[in-house]
C-alpha positions as CSV (number, residue, x, y, z in Angstrom):
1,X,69.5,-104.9,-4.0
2,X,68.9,-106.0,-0.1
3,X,69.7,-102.6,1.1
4,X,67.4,-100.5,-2.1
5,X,64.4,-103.1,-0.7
6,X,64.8,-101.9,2.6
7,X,64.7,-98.2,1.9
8,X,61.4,-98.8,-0.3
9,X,59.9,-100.6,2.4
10,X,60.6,-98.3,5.4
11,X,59.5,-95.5,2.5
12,X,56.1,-97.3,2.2
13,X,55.9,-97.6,5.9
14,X,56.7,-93.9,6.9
15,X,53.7,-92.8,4.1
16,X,51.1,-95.7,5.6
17,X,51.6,-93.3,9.1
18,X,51.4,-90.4,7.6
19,X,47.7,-91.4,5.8
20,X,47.1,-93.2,9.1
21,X,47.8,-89.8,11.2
22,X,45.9,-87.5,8.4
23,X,42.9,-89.7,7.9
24,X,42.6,-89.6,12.0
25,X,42.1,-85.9,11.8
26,X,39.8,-85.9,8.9
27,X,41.9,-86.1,5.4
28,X,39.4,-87.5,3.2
29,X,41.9,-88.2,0.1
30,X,45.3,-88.1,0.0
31,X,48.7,-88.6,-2.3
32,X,52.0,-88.2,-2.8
33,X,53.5,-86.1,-6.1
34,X,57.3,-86.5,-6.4
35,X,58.7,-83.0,-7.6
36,X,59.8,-84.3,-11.3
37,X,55.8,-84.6,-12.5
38,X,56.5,-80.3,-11.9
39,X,59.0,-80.4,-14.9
40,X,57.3,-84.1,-16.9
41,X,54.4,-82.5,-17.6
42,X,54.6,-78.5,-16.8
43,X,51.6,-76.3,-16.5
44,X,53.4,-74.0,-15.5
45,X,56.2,-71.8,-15.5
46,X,59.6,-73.2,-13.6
47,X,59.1,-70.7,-11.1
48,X,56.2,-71.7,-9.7
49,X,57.6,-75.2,-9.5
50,X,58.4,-76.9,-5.6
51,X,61.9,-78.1,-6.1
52,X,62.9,-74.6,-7.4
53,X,61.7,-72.9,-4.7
54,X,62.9,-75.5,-2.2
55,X,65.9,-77.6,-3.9
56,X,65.5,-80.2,-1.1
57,X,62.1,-80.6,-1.5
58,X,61.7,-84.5,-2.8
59,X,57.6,-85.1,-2.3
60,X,54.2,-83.2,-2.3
61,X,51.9,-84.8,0.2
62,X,48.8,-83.3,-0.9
63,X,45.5,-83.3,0.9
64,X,41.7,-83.0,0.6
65,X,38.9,-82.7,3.0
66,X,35.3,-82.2,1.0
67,X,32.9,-79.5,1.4
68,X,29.2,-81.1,2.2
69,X,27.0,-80.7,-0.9
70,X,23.8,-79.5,0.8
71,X,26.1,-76.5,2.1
72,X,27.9,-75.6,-0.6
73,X,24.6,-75.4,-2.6
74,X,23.7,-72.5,-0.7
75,X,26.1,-70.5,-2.3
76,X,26.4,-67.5,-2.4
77,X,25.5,-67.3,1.1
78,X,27.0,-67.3,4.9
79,X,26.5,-70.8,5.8
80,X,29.2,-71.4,2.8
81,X,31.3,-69.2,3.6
82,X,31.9,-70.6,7.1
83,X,32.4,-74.6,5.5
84,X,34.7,-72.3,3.5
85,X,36.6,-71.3,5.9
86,X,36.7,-74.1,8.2
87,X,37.6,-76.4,6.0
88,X,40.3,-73.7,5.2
89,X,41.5,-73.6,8.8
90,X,41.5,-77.5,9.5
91,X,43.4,-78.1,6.2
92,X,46.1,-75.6,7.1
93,X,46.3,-76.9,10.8
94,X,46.9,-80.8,9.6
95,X,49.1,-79.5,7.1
96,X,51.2,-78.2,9.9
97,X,50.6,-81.2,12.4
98,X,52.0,-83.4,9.0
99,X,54.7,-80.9,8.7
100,X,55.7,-81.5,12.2
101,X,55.6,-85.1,12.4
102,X,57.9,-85.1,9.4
103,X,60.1,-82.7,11.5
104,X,60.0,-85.0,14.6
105,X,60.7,-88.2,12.1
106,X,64.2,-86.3,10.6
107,X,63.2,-85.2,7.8
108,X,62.8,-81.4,6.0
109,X,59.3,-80.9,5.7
110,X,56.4,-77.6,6.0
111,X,53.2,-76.8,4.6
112,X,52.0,-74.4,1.9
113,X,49.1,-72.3,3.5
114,X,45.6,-73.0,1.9
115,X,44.5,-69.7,0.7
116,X,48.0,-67.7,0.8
117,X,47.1,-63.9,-0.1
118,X,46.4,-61.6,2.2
119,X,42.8,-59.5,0.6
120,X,41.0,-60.5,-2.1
121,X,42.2,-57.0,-3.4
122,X,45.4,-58.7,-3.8
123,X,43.9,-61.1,-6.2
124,X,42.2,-58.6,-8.0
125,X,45.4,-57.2,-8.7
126,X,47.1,-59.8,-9.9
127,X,44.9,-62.9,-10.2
128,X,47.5,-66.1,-9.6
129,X,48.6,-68.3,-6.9
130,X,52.4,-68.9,-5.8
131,X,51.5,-72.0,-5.1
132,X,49.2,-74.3,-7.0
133,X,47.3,-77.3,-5.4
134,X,45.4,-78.1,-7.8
135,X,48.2,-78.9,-9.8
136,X,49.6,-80.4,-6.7
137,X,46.7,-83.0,-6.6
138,X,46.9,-83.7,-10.3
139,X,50.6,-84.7,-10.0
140,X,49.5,-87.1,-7.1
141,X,47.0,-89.1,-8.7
142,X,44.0,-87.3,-7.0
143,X,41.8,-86.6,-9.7
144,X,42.0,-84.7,-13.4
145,X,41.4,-81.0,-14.3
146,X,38.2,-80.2,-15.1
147,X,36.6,-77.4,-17.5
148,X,36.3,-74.7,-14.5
149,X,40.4,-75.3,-13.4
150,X,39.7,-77.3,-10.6
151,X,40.6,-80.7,-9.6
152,X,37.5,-83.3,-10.1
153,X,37.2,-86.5,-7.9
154,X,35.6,-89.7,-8.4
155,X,34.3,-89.3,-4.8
156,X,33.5,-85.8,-4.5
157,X,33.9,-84.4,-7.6
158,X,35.2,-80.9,-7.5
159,X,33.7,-80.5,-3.7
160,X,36.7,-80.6,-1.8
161,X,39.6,-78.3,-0.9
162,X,43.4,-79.0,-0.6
163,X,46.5,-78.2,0.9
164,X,50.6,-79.4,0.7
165,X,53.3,-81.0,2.4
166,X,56.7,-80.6,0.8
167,X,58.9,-82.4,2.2
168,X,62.0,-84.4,1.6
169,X,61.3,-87.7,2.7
170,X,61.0,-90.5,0.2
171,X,58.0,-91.9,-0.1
172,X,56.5,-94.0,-2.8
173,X,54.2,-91.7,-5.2
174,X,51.3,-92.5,-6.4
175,X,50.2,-93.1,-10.4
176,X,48.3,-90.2,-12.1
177,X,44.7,-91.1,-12.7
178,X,44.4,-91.5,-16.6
179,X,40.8,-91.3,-17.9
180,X,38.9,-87.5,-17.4
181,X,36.4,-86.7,-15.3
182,X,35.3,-83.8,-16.9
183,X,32.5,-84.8,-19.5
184,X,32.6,-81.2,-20.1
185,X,28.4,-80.4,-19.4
186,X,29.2,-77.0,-19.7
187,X,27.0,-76.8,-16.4
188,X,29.7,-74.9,-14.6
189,X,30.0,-72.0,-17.4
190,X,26.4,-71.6,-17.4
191,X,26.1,-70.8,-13.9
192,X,29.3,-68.5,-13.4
193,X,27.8,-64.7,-12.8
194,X,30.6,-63.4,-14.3
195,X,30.9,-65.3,-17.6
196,X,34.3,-66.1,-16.6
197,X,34.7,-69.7,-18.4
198,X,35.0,-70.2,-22.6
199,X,35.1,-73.6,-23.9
200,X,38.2,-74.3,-25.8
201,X,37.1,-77.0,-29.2
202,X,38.4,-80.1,-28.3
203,X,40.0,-79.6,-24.8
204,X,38.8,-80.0,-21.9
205,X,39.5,-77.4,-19.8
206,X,38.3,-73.9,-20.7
207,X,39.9,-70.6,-21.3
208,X,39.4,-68.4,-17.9
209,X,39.1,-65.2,-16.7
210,X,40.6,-65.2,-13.7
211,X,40.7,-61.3,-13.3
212,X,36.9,-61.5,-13.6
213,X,36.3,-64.6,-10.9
214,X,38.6,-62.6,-8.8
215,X,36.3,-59.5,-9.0
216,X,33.1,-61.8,-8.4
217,X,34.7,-62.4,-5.1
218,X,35.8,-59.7,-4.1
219,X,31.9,-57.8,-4.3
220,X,30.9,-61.1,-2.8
221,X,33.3,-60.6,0.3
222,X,32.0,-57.1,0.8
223,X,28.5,-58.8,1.2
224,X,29.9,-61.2,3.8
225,X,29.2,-63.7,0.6
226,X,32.4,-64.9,0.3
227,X,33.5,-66.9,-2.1
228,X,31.0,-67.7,-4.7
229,X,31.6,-72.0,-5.7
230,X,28.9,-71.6,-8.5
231,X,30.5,-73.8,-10.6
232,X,31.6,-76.0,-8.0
233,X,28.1,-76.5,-6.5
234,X,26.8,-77.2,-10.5
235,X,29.4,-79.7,-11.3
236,X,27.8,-83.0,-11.6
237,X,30.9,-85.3,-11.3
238,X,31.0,-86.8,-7.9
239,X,29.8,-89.7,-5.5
240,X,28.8,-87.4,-3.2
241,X,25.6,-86.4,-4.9
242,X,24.6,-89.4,-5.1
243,X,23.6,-89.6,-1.5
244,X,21.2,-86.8,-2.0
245,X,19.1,-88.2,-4.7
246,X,19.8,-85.9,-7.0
247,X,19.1,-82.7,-5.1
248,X,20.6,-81.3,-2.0
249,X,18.6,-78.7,-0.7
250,X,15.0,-76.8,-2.2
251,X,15.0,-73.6,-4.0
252,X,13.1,-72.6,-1.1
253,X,16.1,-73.3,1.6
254,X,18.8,-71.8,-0.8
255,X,17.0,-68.6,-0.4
256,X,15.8,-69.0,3.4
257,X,19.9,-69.4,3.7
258,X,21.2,-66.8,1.3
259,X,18.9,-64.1,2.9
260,X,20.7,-64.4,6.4
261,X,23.3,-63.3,7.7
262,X,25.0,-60.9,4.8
263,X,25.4,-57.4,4.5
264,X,21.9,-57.1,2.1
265,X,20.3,-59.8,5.0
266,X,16.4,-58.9,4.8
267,X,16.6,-55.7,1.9
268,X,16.8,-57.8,-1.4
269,X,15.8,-61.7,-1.8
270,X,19.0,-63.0,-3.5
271,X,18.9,-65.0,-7.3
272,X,18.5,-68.8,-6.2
273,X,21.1,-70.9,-8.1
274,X,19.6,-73.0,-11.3
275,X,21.6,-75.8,-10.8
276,X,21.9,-79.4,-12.6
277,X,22.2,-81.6,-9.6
């Protein structure tokens, strides 16, 4: 019993410095998914699942950093797709800074790249992920799935990207949030160009067309657009509104900053978002 305490305690302890070390390079949210959630309550195939890719892996840290409302409302636009993109790259480089401490500490540990295809085209091809962090987060207590497949937050709603850690250290995981976030609006299939999203009677998320989002993205990243985040930028769910009284930027500024910087900059005055802020 003495020596089972003592092991749950230094696993409590080696997690507290790993939030400690994230959250000092600018982790907003962060938890820990043991490996069996994968196989407990399966979304997907066993292939896709960490512990059969990696049969040492024990843990998913998984991580979040947001994406600023008044940005991402802009969308589809330039100043987007650079949060986009940095958030991207300063995910994936405290990823591998956890990675490495876990390395340092003993223990088998790397990161799953954020965004791990190499062209859209690829995507287009065939629309999936090898890795899933949405999933990820849902498995460690970060939020639920909402109608548009991704994760909502109390905090930030769906506004905020992730990345993983697997690892094998033990560390204490943390309990799956219960209740939905989702109240299922519908404001994110109304504002998807592509009509991507169709409501499923009595569940909450929808049925997808991810060959079609894929598409949308890829004409978006020939524009200099890249990615779209209409339905991201819609979604109401989210603290992080709130500190923008209701609206984040005029439909004014969302053209001034669509009509910058793209491939189209100064021929053709892009749609402004309707959006239910």
């Amino acid at each position: 019993m003495g020596e089972t305490k003592m092991v749950t305690t230094d696993a409590a302890k080696l997690k507290l410095r790993i939030k400690r070390k994230a959250f000092s390079l600018g982790i907003h949210m962060l938890g820990v998914a043991p490996v069996e959630r994968w196989a407990q309550d399966p979304h997907q195939t066993p292939d896709f699942w960490p512990q059969n890719i990696w049969p040492w892996s024990r843990n998913v840290i998984v991580m979040g950093m947001q994406l600023f409302p008044s940005m991402i409302e802009t969308t589809p636009s330039v100043v987007y797709s650079e949060l986009y993109n940095t958030t991207n790259q300063l995910l994936d480089h405290t990823a591998y800074r956890i990675a490495s401490f876990l390395n340092e500490e003993g223990y088998r540990a790397h990161f799953f790249p954020r965004d791990c295809y190499g062209d859209i085209s690829a995507l287009v091809k065939r629309p999936e992920a090898a890795f899933s962090h949405v999933l990820a987060a849902l498995y460690a207590g970060l939020g639920t799935v909402g109608m548009n497949h991704t994760l909502l937050t109390k905090k930030y709603g769906s506004r905020i990207r992730w990345v993983s850690v697997i690892t094998d250290a033990e560390l204490p995981p943390d309990k799956l949030v219960k209740t939905e976030l989702c109240i299922r609006c519908q404001a994110c299939v109304r504002v998807c160009p592509m009509q991507a999203f169709t409501p499923i009677e009595g569940q909450i998320v929808a049925k997808m067309d991810k060959h079609k989002c894929a598409l949308c993205h890829q004409n978006l990243k020939k524009e200099f657009h890249y990615p779209c985040g209409r339905c991201i930028a819609a979604c109401p769910i989210g603290e992080d509104k709130k500190r923008y009284r209701g609206k984040a930027i005029t439909p004014e500024g969302i053209l001034h900053c669509q009509d910058f910087g793209a491939a189209d900059a100064g021929q053709v005055k892009p749609k402004a978002l309707s959006h239910t802020s």
